[in-house]
N, C-alpha and C positions, 0 to 999 in steps of 0.2 A: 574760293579766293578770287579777289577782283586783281586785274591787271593797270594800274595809273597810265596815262595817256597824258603827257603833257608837251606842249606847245613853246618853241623858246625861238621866235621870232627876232631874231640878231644875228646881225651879217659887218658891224663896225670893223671885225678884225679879218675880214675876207682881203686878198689883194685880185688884183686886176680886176673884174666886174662886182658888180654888189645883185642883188635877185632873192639870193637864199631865204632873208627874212620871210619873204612873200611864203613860203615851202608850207610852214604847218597847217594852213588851210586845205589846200592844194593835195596833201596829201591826207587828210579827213574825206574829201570830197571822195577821193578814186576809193578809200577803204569803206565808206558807208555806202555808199552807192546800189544804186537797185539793178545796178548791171550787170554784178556778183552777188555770193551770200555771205554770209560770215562766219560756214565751215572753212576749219584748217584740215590740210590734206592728211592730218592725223587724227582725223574727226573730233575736233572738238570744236562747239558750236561756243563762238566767242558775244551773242547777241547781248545777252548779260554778262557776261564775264570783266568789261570794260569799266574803268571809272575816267572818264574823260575828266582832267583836271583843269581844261582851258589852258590858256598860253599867260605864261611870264609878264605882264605888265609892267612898262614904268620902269623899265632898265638902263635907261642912260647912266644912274651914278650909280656905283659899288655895282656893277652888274656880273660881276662872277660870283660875289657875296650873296647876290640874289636867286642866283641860280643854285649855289652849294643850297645855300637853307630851305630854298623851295621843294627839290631831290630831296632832302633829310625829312623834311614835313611827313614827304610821300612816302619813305620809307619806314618810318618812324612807325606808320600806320599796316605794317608788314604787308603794303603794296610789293611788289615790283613794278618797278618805274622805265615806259620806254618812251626817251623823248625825241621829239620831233625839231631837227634845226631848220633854220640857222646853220649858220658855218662851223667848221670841225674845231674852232677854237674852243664852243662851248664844254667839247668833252670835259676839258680837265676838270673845271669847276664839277661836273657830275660826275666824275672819278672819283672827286675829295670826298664827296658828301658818301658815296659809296663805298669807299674805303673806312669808314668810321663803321658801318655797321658788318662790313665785310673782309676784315684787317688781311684777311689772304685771297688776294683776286687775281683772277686770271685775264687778260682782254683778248678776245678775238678781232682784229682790225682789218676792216674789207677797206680797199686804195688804191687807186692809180699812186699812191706818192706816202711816201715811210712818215711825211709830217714832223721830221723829227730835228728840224732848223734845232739848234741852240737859240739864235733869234733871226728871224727875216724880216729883212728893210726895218731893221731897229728895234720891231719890236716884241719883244718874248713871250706876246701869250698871241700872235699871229694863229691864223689857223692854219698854219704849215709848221706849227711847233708845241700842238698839244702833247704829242706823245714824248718829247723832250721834256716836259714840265713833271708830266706824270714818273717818266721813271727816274728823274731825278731826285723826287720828292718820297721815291719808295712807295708810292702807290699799288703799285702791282708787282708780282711774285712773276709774272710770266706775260710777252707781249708776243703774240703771233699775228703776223703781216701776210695779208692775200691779196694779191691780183698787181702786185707794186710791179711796175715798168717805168718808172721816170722818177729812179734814184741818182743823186751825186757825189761826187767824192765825201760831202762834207756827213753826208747823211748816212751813208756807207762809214764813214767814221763813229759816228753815234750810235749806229747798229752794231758795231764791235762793242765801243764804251759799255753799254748798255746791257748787249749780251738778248738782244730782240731776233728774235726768230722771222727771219724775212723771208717769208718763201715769194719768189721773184717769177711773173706769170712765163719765163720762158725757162722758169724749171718745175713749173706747177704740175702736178701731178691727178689726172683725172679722180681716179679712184682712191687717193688719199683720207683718207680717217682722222678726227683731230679729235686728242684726250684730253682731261682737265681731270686733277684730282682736287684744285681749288672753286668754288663760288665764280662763274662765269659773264664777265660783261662783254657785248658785242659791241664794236661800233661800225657803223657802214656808212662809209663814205660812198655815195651813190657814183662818185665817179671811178670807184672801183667796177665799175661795169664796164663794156664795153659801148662805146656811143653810140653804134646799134641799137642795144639795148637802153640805153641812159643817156639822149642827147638834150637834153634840160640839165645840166651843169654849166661851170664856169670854165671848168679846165678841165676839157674834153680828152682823151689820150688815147687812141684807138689800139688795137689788141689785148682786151682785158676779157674780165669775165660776163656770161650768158646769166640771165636771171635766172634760169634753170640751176645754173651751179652754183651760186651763191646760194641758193634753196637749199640744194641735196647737200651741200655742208656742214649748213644750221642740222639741216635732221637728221645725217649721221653720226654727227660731232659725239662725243661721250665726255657727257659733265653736266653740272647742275645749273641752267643759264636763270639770274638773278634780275638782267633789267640788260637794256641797250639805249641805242641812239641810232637814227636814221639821221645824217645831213648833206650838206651842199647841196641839197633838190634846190636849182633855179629855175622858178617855174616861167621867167621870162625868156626862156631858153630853148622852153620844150617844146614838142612837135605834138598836135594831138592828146598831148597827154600821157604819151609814152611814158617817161620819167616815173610822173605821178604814180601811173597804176604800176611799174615795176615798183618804186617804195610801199606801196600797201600791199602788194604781193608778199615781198620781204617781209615788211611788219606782220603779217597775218601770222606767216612760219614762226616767228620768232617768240609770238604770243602761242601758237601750239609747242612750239619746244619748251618751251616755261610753264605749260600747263601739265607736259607732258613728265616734268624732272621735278614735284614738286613733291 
């Protein structure tokens, strides 16, 4: 089984800086790279196992349209699909397309921020309100939240509504274990790291999580992981590269957990 690799280079619904689109290259560069190999720490040698799909072209109009049908293509072909952003607005559209062939889904969401506006600054597919679209729409069976430190009343309200499992980094729990009895999508908002680790974002938040932990969660986690998304990588941001190579670190784990639950 190959793994799809696709590219969705859109950052329109980002607020305060814009960068992100720049990400999917940015992070091909640090995962193929001859400065690492392409074992994952659960040895599996990922050098063929990849179908790079290229990136989304030609998104200005219908561009959520374009991203559901594009995921469904990929899936359609019993890929599992991990895409590369672009800002966290993209999720939903690759939620929908995911939910069609996965009617009971789970989401694991690594964040400095729950994302879960109703709508900000007007407008509701914002990338601080993907996870408001999805569980409104009954997308997903179950939404658990890591590394969140920069929640507010109004989103703390939507986490009740919703009934979203937010584990908040100053009650995070080292040695915690996460179960799935559903079909598993990740999504990692790379500013769920700590700017230490991840200072190539747009909204930095310091106190979060170590790339190491984000790692040892994917791989203790128990469930069947079906496909993810790496975003907000702004690579106008990053320092050296830091960013970069903590997303392909990620990504590498999350193609060995997938290899590993198949």
């Amino acid at each position: 089984m190959k793994i799809a690799l696709l590219g969705i280079p859109f950052d329109d619904y980002s607020s305060f800086l814009r960068g992100a689109a720049l990400a999917p290259p940015a992070i091909r560069k640090s995962f193929y790279s001859d400065s690492s190999n392409m074992w994952t720490e659960n040895n599996f040698d990922l050098t063929d196992r990849m179908d790079d799909a290229g990136d989304i072209e030609g998104m200005q109009a219908e561009v959520f349209q374009s991203i559901e049908a594009r995921v469904l293509s990929l899936l359609e072909r019993n890929e599992p699909v991990i895409s590369l952003g672009g800002d966290h607005s993209v999720t939903f559209p690759i939620v929908k397309a995911f939910h069609q062939k996965y009617p009971r889904l789970s989401i694991l969401h690594f964040d400095a921020h729950p994302d879960l506006y109703h709508d900000f600054e007007g407008n509701p597919y914002s990338h601080a309100s993907p996870f408001a679209r999805v569980m409104e729409n009954k997308l997903a069976e179950r939404l658990v939240q890591l590394g969140i430190r920069c929640a507010n009343q109004h989103q703390r309200e939507q986490v009740a509504k919703y009934g979203v499992e937010m584990i908040e980094m100053r009650n995070f729990k080292e040695e915690q274990v996460f179960s799935f009895d559903t079909p598993v999508y990740i999504s990692v908002d790379v500013d769920g790291l700590d700017p230490a680790f991840a200072p190539g974002v747009s909204h930095p938040e310091g106190g979060g999580l170590s790339t190491r932990q984000v790692v040892r969660i994917i791989q203790s986690m128990k469930g069947k992981v079906v496909g993810a998304d790496i975003v907000e990588l702004n690579p106008l941001r990053d320092v050296s590269e830091i960013t970069a190579v903590a997303c392909s670190k990620i990504l590498k784990e999350i193609c060995g957990k997938i290899l590993e639950t198949v």
